[in-house]
PQR file with spaces between the fields and no chain letter, atoms N, CA, C, O and H, PARSE charges and radii, in Angstrom:
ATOM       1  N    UNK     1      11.884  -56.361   11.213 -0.4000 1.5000
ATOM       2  CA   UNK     1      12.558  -57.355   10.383 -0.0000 2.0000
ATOM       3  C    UNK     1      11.597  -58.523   10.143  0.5500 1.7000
ATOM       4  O    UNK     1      10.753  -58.815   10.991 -0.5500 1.4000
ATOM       5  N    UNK     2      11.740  -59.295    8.811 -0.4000 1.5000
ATOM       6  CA   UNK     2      10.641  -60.433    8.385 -0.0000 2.0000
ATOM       7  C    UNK     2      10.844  -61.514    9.060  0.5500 1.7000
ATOM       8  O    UNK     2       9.981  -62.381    9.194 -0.5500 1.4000
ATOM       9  H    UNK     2      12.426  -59.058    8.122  0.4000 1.0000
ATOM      10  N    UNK     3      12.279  -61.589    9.671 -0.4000 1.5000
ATOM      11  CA   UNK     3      12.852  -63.114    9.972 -0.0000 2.0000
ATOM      12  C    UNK     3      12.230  -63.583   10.855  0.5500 1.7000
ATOM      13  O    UNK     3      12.931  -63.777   11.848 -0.5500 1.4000
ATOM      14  H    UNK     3      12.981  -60.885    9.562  0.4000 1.0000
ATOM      15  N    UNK     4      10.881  -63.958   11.001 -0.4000 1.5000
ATOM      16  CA   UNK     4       9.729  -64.923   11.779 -0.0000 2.0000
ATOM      17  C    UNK     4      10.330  -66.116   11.478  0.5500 1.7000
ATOM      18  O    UNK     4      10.103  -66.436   10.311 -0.5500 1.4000
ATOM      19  H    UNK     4      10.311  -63.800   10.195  0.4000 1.0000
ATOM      20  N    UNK     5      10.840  -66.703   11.929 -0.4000 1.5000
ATOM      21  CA   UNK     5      11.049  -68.343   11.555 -0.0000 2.0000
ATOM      22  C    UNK     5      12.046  -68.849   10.252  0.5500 1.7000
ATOM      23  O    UNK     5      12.347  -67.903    9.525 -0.5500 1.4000
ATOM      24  H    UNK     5      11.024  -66.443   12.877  0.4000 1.0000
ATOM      25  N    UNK     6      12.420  -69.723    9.972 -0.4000 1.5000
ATOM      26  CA   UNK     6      12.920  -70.464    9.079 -0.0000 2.0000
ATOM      27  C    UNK     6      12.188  -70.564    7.455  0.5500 1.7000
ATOM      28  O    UNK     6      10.970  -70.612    7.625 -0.5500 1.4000
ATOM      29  H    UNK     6      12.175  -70.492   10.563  0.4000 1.0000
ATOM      30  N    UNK     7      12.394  -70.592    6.553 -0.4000 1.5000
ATOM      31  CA   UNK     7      12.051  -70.204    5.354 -0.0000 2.0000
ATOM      32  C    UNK     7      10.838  -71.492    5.565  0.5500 1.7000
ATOM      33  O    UNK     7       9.615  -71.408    5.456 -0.5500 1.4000
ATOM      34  H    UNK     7      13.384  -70.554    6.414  0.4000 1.0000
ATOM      35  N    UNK     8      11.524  -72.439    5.836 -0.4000 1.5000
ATOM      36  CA   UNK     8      10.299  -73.618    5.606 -0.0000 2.0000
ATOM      37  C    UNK     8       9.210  -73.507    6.665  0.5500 1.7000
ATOM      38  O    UNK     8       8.407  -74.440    6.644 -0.5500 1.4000
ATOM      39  H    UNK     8      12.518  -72.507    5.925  0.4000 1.0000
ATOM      40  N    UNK     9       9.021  -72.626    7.530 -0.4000 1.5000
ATOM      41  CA   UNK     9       8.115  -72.217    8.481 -0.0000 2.0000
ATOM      42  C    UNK     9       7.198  -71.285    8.070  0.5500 1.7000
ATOM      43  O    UNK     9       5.972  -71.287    7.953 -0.5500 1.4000
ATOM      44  H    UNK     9       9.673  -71.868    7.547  0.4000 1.0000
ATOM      45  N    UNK    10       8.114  -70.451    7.868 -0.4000 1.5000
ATOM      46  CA   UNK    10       7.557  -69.006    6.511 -0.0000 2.0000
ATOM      47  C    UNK    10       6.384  -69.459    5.635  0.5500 1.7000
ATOM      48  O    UNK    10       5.255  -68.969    5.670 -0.5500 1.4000
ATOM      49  H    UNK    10       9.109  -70.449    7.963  0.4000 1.0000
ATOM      50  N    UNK    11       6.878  -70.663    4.682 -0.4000 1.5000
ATOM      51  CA   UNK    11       6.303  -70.966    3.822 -0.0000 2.0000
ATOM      52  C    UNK    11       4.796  -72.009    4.413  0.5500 1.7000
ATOM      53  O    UNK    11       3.689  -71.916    3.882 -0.5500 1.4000
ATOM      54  H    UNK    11       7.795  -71.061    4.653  0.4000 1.0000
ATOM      55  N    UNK    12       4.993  -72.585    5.135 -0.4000 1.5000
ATOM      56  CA   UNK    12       3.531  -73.552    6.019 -0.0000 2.0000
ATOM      57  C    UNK    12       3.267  -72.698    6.090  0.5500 1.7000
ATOM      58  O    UNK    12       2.286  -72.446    5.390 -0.5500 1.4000
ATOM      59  H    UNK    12       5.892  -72.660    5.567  0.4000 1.0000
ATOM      60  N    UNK    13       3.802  -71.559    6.893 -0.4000 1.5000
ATOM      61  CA   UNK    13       2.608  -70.708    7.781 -0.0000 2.0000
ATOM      62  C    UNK    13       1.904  -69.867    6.650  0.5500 1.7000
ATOM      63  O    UNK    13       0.674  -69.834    6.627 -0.5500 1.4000
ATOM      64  H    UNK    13       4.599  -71.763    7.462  0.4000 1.0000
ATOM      65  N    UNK    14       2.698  -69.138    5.647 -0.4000 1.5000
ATOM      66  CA   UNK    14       1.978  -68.655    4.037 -0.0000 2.0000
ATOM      67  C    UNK    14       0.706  -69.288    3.479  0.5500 1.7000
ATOM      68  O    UNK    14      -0.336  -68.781    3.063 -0.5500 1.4000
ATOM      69  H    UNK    14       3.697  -69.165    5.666  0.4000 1.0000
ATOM      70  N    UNK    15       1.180  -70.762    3.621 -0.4000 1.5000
ATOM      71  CA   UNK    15      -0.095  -71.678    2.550 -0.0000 2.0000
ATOM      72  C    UNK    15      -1.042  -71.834    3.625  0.5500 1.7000
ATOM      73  O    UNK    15      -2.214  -71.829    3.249 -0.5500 1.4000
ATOM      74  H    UNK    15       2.026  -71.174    3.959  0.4000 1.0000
ATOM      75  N    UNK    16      -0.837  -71.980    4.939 -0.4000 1.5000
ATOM      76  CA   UNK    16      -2.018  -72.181    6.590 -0.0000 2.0000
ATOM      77  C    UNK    16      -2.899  -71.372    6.017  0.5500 1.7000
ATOM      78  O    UNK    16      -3.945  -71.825    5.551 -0.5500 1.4000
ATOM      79  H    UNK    16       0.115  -71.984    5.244  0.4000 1.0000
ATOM      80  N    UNK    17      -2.465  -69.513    5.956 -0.4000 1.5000
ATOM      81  CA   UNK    17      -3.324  -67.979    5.924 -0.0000 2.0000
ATOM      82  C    UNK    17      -3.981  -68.295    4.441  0.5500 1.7000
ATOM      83  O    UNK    17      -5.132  -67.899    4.255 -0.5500 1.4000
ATOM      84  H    UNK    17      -1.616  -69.146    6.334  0.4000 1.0000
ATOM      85  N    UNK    18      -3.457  -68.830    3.625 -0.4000 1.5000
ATOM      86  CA   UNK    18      -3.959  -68.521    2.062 -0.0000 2.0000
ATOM      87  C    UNK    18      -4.945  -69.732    2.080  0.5500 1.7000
ATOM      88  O    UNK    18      -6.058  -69.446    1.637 -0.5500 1.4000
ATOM      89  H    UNK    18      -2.523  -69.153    3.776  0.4000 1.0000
ATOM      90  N    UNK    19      -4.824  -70.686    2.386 -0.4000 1.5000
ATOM      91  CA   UNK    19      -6.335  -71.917    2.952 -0.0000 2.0000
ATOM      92  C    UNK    19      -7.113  -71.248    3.497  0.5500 1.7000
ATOM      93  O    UNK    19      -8.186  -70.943    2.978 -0.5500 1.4000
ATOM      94  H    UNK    19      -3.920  -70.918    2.745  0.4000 1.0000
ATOM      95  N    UNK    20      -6.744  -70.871    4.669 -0.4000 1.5000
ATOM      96  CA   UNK    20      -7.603  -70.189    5.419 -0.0000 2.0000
ATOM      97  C    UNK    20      -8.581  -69.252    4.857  0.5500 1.7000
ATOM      98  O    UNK    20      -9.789  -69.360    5.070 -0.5500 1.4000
ATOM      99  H    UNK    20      -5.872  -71.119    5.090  0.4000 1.0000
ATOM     100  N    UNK    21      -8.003  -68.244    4.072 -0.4000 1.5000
ATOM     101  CA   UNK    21      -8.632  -67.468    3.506 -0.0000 2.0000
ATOM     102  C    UNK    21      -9.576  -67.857    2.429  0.5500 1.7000
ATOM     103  O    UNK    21     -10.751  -67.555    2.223 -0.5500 1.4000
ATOM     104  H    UNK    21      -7.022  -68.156    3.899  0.4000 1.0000
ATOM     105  N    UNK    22      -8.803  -68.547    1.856 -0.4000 1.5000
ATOM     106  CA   UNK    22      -9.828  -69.276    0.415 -0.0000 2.0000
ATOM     107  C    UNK    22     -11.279  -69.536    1.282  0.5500 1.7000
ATOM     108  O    UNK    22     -12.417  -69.068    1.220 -0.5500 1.4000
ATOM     109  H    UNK    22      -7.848  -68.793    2.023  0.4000 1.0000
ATOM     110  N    UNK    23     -10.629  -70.482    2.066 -0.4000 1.5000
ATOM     111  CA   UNK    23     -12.317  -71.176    3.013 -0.0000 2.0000
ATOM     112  C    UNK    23     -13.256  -70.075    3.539  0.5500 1.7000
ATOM     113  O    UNK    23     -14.483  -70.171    3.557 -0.5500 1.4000
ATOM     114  H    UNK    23      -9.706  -70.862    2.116  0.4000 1.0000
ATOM     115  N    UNK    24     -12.570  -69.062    3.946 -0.4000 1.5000
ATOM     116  CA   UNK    24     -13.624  -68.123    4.675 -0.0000 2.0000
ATOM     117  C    UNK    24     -14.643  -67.260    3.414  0.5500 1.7000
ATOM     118  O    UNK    24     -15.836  -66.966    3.486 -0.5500 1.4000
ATOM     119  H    UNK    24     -11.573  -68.983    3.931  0.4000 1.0000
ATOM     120  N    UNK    25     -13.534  -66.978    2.151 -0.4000 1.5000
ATOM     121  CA   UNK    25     -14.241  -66.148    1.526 -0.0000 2.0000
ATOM     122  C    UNK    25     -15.183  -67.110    0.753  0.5500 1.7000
ATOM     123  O    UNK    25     -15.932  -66.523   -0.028 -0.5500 1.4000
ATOM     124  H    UNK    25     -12.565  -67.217    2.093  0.4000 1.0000
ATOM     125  N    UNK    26     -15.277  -68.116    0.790 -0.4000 1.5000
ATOM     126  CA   UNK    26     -16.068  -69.165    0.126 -0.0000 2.0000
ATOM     127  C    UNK    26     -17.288  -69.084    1.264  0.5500 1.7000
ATOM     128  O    UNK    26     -18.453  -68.931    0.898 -0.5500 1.4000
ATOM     129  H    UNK    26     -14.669  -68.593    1.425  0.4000 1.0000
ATOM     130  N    UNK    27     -16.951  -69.191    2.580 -0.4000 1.5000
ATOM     131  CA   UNK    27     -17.896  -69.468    3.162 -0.0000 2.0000
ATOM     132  C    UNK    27     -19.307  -68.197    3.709  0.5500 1.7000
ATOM     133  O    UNK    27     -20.499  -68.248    4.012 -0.5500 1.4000
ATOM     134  H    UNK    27     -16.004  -69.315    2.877  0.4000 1.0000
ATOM     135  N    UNK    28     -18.063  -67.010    3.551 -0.4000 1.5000
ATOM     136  CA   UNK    28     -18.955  -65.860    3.490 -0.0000 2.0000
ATOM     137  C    UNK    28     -20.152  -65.641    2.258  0.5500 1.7000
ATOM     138  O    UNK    28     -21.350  -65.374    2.363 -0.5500 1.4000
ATOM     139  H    UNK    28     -17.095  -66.968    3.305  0.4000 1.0000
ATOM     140  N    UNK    29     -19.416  -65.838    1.229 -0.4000 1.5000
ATOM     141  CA   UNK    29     -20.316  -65.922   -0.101 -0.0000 2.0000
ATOM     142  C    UNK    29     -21.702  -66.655   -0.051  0.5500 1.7000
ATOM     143  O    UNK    29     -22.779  -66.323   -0.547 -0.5500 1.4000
ATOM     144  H    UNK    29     -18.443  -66.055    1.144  0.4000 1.0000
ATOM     145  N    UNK    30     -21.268  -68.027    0.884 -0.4000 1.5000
ATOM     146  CA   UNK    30     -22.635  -68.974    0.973 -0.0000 2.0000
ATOM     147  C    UNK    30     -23.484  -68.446    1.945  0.5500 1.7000
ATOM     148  O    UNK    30     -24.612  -68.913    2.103 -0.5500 1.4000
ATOM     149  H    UNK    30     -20.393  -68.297    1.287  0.4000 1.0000
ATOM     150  N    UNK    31     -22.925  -67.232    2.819 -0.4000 1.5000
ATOM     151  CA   UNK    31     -23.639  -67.128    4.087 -0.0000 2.0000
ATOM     152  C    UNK    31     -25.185  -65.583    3.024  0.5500 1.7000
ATOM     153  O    UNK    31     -26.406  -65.441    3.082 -0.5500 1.4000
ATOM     154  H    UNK    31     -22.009  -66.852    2.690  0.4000 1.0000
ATOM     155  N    UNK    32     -23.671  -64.633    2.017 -0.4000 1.5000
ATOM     156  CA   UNK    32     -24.558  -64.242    1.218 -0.0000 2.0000
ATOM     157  C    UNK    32     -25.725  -64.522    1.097  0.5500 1.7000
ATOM     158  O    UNK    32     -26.727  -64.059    1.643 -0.5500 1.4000
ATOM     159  H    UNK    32     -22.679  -64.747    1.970  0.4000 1.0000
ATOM     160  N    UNK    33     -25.522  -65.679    0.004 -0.4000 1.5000
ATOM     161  CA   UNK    33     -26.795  -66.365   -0.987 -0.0000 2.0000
ATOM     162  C    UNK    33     -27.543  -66.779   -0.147  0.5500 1.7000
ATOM     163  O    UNK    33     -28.672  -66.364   -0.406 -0.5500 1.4000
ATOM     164  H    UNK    33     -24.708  -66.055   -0.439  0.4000 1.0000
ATOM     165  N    UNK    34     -27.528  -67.540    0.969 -0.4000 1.5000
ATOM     166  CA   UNK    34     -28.241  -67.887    2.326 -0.0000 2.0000
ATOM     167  C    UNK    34     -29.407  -66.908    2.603  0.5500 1.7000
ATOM     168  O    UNK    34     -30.613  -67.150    2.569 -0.5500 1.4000
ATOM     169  H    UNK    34     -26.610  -67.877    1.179  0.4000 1.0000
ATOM     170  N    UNK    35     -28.658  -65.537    2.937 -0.4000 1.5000
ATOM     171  CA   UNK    35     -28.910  -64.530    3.318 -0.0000 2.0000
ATOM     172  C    UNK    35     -30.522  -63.625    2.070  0.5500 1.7000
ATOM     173  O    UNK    35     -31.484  -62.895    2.309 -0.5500 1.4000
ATOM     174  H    UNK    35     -27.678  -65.340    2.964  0.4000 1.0000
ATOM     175  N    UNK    36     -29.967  -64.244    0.897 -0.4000 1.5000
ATOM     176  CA   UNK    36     -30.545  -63.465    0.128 -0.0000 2.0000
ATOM     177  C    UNK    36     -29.995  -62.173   -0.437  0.5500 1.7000
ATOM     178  O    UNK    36     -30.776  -61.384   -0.969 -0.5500 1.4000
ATOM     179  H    UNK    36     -29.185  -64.837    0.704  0.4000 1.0000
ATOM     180  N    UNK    37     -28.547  -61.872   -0.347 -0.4000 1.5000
ATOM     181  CA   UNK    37     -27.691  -60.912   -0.071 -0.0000 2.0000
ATOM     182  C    UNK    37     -27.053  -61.162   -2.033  0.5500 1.7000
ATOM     183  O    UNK    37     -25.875  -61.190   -2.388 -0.5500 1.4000
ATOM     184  H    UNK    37     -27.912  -62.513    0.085  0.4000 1.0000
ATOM     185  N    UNK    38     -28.189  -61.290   -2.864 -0.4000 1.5000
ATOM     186  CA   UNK    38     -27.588  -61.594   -3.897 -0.0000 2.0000
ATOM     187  C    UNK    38     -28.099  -61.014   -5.082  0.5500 1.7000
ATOM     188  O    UNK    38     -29.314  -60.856   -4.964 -0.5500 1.4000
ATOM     189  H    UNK    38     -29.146  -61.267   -2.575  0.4000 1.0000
ATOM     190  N    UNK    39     -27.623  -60.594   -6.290 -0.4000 1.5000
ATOM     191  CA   UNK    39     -28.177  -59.529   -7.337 -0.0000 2.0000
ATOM     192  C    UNK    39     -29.382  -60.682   -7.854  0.5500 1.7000
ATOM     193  O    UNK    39     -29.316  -61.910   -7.910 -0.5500 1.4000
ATOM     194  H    UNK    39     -26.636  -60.722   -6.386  0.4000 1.0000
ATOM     195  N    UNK    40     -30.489  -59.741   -8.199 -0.4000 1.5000
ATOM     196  CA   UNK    40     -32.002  -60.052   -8.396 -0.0000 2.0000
ATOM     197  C    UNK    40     -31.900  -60.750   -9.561  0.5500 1.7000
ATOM     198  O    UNK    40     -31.000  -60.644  -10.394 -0.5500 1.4000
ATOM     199  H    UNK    40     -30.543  -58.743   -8.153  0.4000 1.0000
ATOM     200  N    UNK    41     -32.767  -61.407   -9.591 -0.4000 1.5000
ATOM     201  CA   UNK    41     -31.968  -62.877  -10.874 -0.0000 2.0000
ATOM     202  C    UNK    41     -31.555  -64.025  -10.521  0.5500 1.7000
ATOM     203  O    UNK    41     -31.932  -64.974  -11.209 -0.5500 1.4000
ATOM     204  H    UNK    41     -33.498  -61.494   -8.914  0.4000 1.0000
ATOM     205  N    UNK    42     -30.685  -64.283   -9.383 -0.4000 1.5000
ATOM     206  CA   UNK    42     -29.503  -65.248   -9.404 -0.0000 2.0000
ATOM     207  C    UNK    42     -30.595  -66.314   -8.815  0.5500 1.7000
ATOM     208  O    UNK    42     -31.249  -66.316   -7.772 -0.5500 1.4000
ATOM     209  H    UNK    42     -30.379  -63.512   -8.823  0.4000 1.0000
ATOM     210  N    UNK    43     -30.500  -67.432  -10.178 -0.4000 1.5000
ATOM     211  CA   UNK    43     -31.170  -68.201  -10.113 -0.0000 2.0000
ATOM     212  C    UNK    43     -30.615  -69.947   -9.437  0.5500 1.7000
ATOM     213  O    UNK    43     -31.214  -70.967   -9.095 -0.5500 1.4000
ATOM     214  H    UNK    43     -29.968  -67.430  -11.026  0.4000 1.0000
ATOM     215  N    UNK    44     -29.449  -69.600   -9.499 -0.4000 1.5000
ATOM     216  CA   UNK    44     -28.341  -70.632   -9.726 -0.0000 2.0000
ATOM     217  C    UNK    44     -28.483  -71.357   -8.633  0.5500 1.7000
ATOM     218  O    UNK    44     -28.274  -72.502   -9.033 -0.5500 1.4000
ATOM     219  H    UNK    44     -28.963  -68.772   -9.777  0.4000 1.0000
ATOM     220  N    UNK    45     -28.784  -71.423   -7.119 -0.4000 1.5000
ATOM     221  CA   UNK    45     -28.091  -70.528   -5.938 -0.0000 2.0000
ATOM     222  C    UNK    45     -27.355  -72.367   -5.225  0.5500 1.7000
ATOM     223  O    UNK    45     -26.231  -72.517   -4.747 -0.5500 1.4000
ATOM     224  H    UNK    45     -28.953  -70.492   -6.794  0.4000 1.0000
ATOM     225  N    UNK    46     -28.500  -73.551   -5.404 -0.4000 1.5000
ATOM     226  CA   UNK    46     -27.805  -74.376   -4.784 -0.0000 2.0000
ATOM     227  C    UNK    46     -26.468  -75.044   -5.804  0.5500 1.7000
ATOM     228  O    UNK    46     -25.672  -75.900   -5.416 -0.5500 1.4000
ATOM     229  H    UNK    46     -29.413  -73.429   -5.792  0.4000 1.0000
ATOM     230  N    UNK    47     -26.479  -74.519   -6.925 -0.4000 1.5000
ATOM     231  CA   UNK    47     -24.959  -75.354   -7.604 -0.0000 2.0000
ATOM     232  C    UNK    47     -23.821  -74.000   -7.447  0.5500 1.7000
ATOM     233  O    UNK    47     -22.602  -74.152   -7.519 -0.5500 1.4000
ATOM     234  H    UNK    47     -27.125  -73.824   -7.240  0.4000 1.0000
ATOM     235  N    UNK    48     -24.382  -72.912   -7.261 -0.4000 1.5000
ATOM     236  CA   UNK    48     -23.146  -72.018   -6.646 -0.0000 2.0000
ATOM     237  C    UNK    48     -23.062  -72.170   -5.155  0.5500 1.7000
ATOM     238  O    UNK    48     -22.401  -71.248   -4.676 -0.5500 1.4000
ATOM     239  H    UNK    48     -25.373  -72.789   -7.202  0.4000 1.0000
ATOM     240  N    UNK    49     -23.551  -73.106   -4.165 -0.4000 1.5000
ATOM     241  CA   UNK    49     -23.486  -72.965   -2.748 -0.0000 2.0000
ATOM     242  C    UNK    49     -22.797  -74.528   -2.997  0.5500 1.7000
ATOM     243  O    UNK    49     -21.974  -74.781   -2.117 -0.5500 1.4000
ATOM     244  H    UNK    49     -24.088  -73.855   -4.553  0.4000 1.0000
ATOM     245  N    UNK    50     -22.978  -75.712   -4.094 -0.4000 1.5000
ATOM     246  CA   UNK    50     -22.065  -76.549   -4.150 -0.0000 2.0000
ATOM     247  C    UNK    50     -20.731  -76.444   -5.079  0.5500 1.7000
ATOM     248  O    UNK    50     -19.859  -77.287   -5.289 -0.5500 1.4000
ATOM     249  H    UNK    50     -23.647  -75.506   -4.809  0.4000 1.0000
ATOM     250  N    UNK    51     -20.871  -75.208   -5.525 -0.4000 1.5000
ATOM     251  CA   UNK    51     -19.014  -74.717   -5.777 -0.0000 2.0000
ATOM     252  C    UNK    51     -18.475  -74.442   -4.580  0.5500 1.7000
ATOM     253  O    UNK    51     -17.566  -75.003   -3.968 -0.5500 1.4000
ATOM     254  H    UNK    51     -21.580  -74.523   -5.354  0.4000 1.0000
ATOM     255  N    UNK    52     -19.089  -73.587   -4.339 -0.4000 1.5000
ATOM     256  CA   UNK    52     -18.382  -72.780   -2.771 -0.0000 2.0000
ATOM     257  C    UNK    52     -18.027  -73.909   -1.896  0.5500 1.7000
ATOM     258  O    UNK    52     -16.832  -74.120   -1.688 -0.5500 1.4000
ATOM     259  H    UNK    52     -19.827  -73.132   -4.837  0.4000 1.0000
ATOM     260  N    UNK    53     -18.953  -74.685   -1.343 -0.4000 1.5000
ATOM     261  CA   UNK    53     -18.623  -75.948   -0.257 -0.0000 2.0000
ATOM     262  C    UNK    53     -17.374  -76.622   -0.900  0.5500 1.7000
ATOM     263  O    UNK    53     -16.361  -76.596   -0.200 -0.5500 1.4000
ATOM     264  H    UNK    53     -19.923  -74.514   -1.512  0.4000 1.0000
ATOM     265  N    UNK    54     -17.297  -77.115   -1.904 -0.4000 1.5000
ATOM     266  CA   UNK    54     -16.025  -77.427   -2.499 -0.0000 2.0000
ATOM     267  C    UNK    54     -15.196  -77.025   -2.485  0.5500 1.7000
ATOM     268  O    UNK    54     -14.244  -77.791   -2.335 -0.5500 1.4000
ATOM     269  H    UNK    54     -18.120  -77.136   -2.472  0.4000 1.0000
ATOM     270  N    UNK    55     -14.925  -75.644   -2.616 -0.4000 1.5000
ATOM     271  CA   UNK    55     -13.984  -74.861   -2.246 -0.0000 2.0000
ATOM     272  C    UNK    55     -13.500  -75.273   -0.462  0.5500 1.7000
ATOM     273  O    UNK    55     -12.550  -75.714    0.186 -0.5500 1.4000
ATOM     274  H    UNK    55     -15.698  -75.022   -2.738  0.4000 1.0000
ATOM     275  N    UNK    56     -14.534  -74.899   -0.339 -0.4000 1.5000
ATOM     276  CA   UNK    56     -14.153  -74.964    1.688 -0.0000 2.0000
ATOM     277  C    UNK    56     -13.484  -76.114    2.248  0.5500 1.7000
ATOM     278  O    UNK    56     -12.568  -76.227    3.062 -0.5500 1.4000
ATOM     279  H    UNK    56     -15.306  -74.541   -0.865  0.4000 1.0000
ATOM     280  N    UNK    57     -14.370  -77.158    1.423 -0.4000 1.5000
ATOM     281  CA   UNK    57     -13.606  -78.797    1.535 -0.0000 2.0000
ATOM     282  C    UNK    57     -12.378  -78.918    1.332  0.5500 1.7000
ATOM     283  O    UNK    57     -11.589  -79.526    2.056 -0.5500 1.4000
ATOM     284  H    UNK    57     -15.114  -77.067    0.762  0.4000 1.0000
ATOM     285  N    UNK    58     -12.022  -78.073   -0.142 -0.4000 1.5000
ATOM     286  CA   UNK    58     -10.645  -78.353   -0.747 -0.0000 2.0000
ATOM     287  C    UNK    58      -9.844  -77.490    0.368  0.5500 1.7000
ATOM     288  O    UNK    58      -9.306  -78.225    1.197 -0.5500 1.4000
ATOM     289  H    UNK    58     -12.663  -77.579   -0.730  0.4000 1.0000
ATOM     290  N    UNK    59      -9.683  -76.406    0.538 -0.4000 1.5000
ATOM     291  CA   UNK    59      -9.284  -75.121    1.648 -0.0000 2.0000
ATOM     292  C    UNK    59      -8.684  -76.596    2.705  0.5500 1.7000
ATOM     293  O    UNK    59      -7.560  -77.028    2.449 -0.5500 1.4000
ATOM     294  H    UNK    59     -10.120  -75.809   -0.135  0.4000 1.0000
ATOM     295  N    UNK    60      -9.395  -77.170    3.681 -0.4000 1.5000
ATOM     296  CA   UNK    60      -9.708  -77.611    4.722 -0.0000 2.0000
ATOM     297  C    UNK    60      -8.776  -79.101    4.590  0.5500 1.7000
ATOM     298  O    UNK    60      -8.153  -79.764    5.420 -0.5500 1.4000
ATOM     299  H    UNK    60     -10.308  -76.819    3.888  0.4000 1.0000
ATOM     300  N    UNK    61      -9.012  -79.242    3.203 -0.4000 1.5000
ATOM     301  CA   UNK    61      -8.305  -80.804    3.291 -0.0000 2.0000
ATOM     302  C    UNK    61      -6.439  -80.320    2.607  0.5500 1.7000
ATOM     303  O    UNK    61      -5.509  -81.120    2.708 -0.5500 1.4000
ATOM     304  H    UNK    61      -9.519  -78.704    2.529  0.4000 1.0000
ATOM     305  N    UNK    62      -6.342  -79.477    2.225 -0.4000 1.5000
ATOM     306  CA   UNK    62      -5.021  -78.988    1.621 -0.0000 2.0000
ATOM     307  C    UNK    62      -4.670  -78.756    2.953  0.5500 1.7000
ATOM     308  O    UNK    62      -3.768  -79.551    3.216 -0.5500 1.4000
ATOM     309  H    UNK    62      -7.098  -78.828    2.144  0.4000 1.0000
ATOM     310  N    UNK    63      -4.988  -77.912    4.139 -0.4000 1.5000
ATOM     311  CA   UNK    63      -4.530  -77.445    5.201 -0.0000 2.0000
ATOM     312  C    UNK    63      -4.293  -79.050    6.061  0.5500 1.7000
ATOM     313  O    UNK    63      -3.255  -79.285    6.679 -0.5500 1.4000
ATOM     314  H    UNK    63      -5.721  -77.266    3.925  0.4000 1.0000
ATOM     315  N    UNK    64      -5.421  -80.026    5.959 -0.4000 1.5000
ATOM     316  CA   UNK    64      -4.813  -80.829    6.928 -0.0000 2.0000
ATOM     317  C    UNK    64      -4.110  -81.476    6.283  0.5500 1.7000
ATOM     318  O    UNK    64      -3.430  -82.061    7.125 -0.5500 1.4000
ATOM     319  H    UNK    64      -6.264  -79.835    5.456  0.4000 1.0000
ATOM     320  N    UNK    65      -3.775  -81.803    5.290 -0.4000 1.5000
ATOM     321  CA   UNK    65      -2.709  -82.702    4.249 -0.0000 2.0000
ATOM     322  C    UNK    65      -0.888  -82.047    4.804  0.5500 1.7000
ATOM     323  O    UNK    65       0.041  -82.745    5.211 -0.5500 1.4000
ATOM     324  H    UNK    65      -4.328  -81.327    4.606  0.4000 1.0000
ATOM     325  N    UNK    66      -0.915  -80.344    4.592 -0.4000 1.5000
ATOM     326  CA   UNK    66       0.123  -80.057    4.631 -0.0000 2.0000
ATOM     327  C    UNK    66       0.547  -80.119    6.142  0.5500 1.7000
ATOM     328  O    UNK    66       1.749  -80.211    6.388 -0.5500 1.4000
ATOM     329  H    UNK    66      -1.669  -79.777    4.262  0.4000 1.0000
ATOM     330  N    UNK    67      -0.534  -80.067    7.362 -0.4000 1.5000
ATOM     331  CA   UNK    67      -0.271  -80.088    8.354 -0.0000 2.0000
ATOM     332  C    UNK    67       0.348  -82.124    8.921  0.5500 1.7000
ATOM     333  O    UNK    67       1.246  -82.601    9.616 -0.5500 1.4000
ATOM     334  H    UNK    67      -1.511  -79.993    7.161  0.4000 1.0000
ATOM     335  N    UNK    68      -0.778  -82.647    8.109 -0.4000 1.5000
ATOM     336  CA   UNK    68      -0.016  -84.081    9.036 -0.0000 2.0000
ATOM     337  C    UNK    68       1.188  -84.645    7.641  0.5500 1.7000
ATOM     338  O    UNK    68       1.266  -85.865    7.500 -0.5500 1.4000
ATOM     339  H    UNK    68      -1.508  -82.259    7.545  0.4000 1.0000
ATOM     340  N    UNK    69       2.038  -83.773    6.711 -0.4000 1.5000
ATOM     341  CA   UNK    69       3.124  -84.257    6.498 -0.0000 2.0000
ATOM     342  C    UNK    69       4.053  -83.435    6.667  0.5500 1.7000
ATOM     343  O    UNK    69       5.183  -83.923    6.706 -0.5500 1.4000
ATOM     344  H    UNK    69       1.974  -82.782    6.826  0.4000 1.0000
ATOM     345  N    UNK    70       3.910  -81.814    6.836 -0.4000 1.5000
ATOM     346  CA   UNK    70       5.056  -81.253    6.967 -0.0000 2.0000
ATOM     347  C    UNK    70       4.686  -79.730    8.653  0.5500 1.7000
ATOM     348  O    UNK    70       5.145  -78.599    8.812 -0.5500 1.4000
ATOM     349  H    UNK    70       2.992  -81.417    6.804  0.4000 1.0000
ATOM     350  N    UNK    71       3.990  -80.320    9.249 -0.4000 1.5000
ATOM     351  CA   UNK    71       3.620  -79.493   10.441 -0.0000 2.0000
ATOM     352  C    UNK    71       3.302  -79.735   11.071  0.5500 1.7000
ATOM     353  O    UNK    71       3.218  -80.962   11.119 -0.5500 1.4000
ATOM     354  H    UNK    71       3.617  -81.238    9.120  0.4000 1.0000
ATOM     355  N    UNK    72       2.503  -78.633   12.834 -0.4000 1.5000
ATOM     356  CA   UNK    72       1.634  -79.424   13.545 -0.0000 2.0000
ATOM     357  C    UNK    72       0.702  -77.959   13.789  0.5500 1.7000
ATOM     358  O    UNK    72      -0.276  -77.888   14.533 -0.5500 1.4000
ATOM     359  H    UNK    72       2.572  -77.636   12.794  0.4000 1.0000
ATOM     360  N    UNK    73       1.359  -76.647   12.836 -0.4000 1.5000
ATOM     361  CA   UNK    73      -0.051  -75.858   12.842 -0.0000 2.0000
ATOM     362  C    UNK    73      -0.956  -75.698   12.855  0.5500 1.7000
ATOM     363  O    UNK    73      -1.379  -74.542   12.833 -0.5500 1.4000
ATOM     364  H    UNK    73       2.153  -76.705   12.231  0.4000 1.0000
């Protein structure tokens, strides 16, 4: 059965995993390009490693926003 918690628990804990995730797959990507782990060409690499960080920032600050007004996840 789904019934883990209260709908409004449900839902923090939903947006916690989906931050979470955003940040990691952002951060894997940078570990990529880091890596050299990237199609031959890609010239771009430090303004796509300052999208990605942005991403991670945003990920990181949405998670503590929703945590110090509606949690303590």
């Amino acid at each position: 059965m789904r019934d883990a918690g209260t709908i409004r628990e449900r839902i923090f804990n939903s947006l916690i995993q989906r931050y979470k995730a955003d940040g990691e797959e952002a951060l894997v990507k940078i570990d990529a390009l880091l890596k050299g782990e990237v199609v031959p060409g890609h010239y771009a690499l430090t303004e796509d490693i300052d999208k990605l960080l942005t991403k991670v920032a945003d990920a990181e600050e949405k998670m503590a926003t929703l945590r110090r007004h509606y949690g303590t996840n």
